[in-house]
C-alpha positions in Angstrom: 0.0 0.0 0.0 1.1 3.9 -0.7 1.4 6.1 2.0 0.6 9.8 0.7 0.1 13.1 3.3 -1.1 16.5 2.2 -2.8 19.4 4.6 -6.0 20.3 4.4 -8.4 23.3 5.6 -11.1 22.2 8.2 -14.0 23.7 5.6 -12.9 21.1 3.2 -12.6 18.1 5.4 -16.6 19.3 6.6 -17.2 19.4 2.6 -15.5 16.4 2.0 -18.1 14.4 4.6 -21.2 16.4 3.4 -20.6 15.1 0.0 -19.4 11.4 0.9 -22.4 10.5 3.0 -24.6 10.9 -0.1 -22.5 8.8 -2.7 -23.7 5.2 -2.3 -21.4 2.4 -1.8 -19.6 1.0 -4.6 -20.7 -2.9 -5.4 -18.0 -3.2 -8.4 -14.5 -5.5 -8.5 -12.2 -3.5 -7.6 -7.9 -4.4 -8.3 -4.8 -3.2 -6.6 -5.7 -1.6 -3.3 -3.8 0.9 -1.9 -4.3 3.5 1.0 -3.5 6.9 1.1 -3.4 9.5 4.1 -3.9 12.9 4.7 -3.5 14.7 8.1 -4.9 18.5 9.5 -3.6 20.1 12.1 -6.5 21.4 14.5 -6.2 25.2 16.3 -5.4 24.2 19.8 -3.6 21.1 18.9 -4.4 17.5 17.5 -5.2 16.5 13.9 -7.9 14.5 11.8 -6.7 12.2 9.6 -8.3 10.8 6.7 -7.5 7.3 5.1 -9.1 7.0 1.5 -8.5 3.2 0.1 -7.9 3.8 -3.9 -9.4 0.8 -5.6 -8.9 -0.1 -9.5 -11.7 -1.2 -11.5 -11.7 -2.4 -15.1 -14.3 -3.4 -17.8 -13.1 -4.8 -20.8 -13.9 -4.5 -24.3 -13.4 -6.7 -27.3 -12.9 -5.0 -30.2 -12.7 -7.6 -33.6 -14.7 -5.3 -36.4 -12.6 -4.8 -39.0 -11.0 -0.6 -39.7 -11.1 0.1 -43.1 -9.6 3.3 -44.2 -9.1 4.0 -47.7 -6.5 6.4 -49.4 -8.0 10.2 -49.6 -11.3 8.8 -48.0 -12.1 10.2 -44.6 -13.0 8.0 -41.9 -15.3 9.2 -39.6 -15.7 8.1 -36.0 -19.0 8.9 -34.6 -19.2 9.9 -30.6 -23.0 9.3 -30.6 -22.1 5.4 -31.6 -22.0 2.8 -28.6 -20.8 0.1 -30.7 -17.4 -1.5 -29.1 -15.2 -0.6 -32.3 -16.5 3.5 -32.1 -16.2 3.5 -28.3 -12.3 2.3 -28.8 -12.0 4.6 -31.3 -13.4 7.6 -29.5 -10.9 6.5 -26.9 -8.0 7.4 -29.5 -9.3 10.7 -30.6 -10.1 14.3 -28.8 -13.1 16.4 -30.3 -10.5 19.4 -29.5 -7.2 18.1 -30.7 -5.4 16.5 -33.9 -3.6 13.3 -32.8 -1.1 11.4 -34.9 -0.1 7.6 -34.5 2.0 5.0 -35.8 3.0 1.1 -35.5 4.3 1.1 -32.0 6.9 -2.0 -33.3 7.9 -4.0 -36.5 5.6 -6.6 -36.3 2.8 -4.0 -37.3 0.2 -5.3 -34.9 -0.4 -2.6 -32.3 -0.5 1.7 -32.3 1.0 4.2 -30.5 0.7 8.2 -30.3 3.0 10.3 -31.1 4.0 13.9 -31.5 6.5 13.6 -34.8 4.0 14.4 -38.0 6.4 13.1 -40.2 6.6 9.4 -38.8 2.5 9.3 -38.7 0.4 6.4 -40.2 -2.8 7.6 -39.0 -4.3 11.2 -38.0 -7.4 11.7 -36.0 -8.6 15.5 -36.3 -11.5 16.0 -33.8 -14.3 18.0 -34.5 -16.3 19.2 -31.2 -18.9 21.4 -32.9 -20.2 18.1 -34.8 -19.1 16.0 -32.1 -17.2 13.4 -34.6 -13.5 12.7 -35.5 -12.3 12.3 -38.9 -9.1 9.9 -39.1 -7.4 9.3 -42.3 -4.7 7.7 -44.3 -1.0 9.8 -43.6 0.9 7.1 -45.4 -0.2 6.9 -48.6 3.0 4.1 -49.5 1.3 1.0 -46.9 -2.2 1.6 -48.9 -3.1 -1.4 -50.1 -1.7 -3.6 -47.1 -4.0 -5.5 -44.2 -2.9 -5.8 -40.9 -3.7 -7.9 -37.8 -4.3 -5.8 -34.7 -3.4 -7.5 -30.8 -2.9 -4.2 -28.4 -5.0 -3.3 -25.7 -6.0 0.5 -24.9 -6.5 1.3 -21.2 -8.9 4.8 -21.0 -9.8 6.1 -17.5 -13.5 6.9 -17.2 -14.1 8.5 -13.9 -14.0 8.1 -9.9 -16.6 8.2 -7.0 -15.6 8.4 -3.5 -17.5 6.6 -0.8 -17.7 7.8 2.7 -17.1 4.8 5.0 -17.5 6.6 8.9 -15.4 8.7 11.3 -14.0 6.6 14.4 -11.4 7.8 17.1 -8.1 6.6 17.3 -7.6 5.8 21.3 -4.0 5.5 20.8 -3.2 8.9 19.3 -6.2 10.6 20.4 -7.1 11.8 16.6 -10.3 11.1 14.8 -10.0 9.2 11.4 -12.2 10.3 8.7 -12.7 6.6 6.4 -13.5 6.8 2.8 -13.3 4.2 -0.4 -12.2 6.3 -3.7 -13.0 3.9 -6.4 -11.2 4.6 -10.0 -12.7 3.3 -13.7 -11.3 2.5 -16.6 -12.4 0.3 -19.5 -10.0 -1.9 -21.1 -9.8 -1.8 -25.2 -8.8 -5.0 -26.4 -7.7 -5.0 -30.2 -8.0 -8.2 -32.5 -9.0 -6.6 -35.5 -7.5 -6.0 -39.0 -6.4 -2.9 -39.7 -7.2 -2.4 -43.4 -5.6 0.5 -45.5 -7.4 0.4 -48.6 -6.9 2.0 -52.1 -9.6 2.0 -54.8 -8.5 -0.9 -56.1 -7.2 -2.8 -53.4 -9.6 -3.6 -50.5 -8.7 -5.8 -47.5 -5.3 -7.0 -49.2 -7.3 -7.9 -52.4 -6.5 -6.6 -55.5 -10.1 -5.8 -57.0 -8.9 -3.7 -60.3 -5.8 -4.2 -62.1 -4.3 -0.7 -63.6 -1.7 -1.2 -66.7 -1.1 1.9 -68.8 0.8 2.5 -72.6 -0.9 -1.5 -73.7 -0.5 -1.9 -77.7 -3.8 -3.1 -78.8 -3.0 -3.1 -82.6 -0.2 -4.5 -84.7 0.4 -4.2 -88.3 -1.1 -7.5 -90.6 2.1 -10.2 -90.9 4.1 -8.9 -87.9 5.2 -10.1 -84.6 3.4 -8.3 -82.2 5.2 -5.8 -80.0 4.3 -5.6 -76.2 4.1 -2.0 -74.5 2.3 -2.5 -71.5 3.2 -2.0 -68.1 1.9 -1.2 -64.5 0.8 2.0 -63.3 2.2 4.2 -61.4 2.5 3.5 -57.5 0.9 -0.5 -58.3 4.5 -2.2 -59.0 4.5 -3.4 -55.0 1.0 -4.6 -55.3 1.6 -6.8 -58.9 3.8 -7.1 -61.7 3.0 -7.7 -65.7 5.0 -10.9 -66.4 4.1 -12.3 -69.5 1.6 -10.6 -72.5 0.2 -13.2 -75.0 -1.2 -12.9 -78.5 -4.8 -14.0 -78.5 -4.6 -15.6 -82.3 -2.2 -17.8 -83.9 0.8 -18.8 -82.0 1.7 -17.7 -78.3 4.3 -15.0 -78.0 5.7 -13.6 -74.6 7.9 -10.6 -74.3 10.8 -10.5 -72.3 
């Protein structure tokens, strides 16, 4: 257990117990006790001390729908949604704030915020007046790649404090002031994909093949020459490795 003291003013011990004894008592698991104290000197002499007991306590959340961004699409994460994939979400974002993350190691399978633009894979721009985020696609070269997602997110949700009794302390002669301060937090659990999508690849599948400068005429009695080759920003994604000649005998450029 942690030991903490502080001083306080009599008013806000009095405060402190008017508002306790009307917080009912907490019924929730709670993890990782600990005890802190804080001590006030009294006019005259002698002190009250007050021992809160800080208790932990965690819900979890499975997250396993899918995030599918594509390149130049936005994204958006809705706060009004209660569904387990927009409440983690929400739980990366700030309606005020623009927040950048990236692949917190080489195996690709969990994120981490950061502060450095330029190493960003994602970023989250909140938007309080319509009470959404918008994330999107900051590196455009992994479009077009899936990823498994295993992290976990932990996101701190509030506290209530429970007023347990006063009792005297015989041996010191001070009155204890007893109270529970119980802290939440919900546990994100990732096992999703993360899915950065261009329009013609979805999910890691390649739905539309691009190949630009393709002869589609040759001249009557010749070989036929082959042009054709993949566009721009698609040779990681496929490459063109044999052309044939759809009469006659089969020809393959080099």
């Amino acid at each position: 257990m942690k030991k903490l003291k502080r001083t306080k003013s009599l008013l806000a011990i009095l405060l402190t117990l008017c508002i306790c004894a009307t917080l009912p008592i907490a019924t929730v698991f709670a993890e990782d006790e600990n005890d802190s104290v804080d001590v006030m000197a009294l006019p005259g002499g002698g002190s009250i001390t007050v021992e809160t007991t800080v208790r932990d306590n965690y819900t979890d959340s499975n997250v396993t729908d899918d995030i599918n961004l594509t390149i130049g699409e936005d994204y958006i994460i809705d706060f009004t949604k209660e569904d387990n994939l927009s409440i983690a979400l929400k739980s990366m974002a700030d309606l005020e704030k623009t927040k950048y993350y990236k692949f917190a190691n080489s195996d690709n399978n969990s994120l981490i915020e950061i502060e450095n633009i330029s190493e960003a894979l994602l970023k989250i721009v909140g938007n309080k007046a319509e009470n959404k985020a918008v994330m999107t696609l900051v590196d455009e070269e992994s479009a077009g790649s899936s990823y498994s997602l295993q992290f976990m997110r932990t996101q701190y949700t509030g506290s209530m404090l429970t007023y347990i009794g006063t009792f005297h302390d015989e041996q010191t002669g001070n009155d204890v002031i007893k109270e529970i301060r119980d802290d939440y937090y919900t546990r994100h659990h990732f096992n999703c994909k993360l899915n950065l999508n261009t329009p013609d690849i979805e999910s890691g599948i390649i739905k539309n093949i691009r190949i630009d400068n393709a002869t589609l005429s040759f001249k009557t009695g010749e070989t036929p020459t082959f042009t054709a080759k993949v566009s721009d920003g698609y040779g990681d994604f496929y490459t063109l490795s044999c052309q044939d000649w759809s009469v006659g005998p089969w020809a393959d450029s080099e």
